[in-house]
C-alpha positions as a printed Julia matrix, in Angstrom:
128×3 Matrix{Float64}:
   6.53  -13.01   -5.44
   3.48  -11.1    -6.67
   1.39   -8.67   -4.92
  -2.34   -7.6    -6.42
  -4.07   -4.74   -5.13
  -7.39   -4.86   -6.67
  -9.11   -1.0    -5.98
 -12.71   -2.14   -4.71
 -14.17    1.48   -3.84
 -12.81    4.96   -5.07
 -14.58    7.69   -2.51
 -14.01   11.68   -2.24
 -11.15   11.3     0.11
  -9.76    7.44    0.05
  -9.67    4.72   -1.96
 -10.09    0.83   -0.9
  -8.93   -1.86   -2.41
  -8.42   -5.85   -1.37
  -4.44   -7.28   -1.29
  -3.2   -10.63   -2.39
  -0.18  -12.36   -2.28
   0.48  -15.01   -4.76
  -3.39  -14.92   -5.65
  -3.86  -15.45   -1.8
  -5.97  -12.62   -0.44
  -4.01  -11.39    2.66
  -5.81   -7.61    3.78
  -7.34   -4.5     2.92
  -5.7    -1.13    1.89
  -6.45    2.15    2.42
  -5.18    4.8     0.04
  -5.52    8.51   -0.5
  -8.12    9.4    -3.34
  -7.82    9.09   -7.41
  -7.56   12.48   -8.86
  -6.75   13.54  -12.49
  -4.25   15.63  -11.36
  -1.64   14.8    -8.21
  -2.47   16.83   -4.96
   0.73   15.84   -3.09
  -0.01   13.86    0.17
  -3.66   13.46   -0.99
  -3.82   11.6    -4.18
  -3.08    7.55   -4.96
  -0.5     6.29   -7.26
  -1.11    5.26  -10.76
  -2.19    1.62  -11.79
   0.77   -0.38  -12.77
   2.81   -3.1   -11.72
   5.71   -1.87   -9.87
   9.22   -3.45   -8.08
   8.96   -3.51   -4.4
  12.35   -3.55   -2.51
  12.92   -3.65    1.04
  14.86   -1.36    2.66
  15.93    1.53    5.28
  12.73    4.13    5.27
  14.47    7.76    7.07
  10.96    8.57    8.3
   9.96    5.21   10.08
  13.55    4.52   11.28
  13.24    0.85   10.13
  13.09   -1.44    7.16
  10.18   -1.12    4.99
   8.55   -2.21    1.4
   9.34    0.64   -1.22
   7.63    1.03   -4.54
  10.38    1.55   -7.28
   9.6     4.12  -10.14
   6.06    5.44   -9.34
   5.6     7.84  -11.71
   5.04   11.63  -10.43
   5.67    9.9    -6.96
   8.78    9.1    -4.64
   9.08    7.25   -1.27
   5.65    5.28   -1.44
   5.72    2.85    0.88
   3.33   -0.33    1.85
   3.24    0.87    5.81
   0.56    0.2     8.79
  -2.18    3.14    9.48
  -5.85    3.62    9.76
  -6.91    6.31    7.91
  -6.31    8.47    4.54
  -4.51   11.03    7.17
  -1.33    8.47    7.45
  -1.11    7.52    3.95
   0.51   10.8     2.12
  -0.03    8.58   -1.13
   1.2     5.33    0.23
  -0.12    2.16    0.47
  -1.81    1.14    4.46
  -3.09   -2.28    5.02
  -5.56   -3.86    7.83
  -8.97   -4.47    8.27
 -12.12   -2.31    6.66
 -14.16   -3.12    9.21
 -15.14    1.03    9.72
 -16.46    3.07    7.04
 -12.62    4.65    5.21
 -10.57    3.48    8.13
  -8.3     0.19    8.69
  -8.19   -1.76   12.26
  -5.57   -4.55   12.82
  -3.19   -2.49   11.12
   0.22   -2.74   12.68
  -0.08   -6.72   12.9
  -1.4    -7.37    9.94
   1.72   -5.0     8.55
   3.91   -7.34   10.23
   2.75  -10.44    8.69
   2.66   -8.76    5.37
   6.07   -8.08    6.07
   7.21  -10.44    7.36
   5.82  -12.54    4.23
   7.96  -10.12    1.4
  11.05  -10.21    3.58
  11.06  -14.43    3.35
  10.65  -13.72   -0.53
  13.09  -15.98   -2.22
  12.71  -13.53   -5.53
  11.81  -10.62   -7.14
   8.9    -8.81   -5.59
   6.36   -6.56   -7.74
   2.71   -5.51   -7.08
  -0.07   -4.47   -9.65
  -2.17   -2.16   -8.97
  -5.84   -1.94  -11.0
């Protein structure tokens, strides 16, 4: 399965960007801001195409999609949220519908996961 999050709009303190599965566009993301250097919690990951696995996340107490070998970066996550507050330089997903926030976040999370959990093989995402 292939993820593509295509970064549509890079502003002071987020970044948005349009999902797709398979080529399918499924949501919108919200991300922290690109910077030249990292600002921990405050700064998105590099492009790239990355593995995503699913598994136990300590801080959300459940199973969740994990990007493998981010470089500078550990425990990004694809996770619900509606602002750059709640990302901490992972990926949130929902609706822009409000100027650098998200609605529909948590059910739209669920069908996204929902989706990558049914994935019969290998999951990656690209980033650009």
């Amino acid at each position: 399965m292939k993820i593509t999050l295509k970064r549509i709009a890079f502003k002071p303190t987020y970044t948005i960007g349009k999902l797709y599965v398979d080529g399918v566009y499924f949501c919108d993301t919200l991300e922290d801001t690109r910077r030249e250097v990292k600002i921990m919690h405050e700064t998105c990951i590099p492009a790239g195409t990355y593995q995503v696995i699913i598994n136990m996340s300590n801080r959300f107490k459940r199973l969740m999609p994990l990007l493998l070998n981010v470089p500078g970066f550990e425990g990004i996550r694809i996770h619900n949220g509606n602002n750059a507050s709640h990302t901490s330089g992972c990926i949130l997903v929902g609706k822009n519908d409000m100027v650098g926030q998200l609605s529909n976040s948590k059910s739209i999370f669920e069908s996204l996961f929902q989706i990558l959990q049914g994935a019969k093989d290998k999951i990656t995402i690209e980033i650009s």
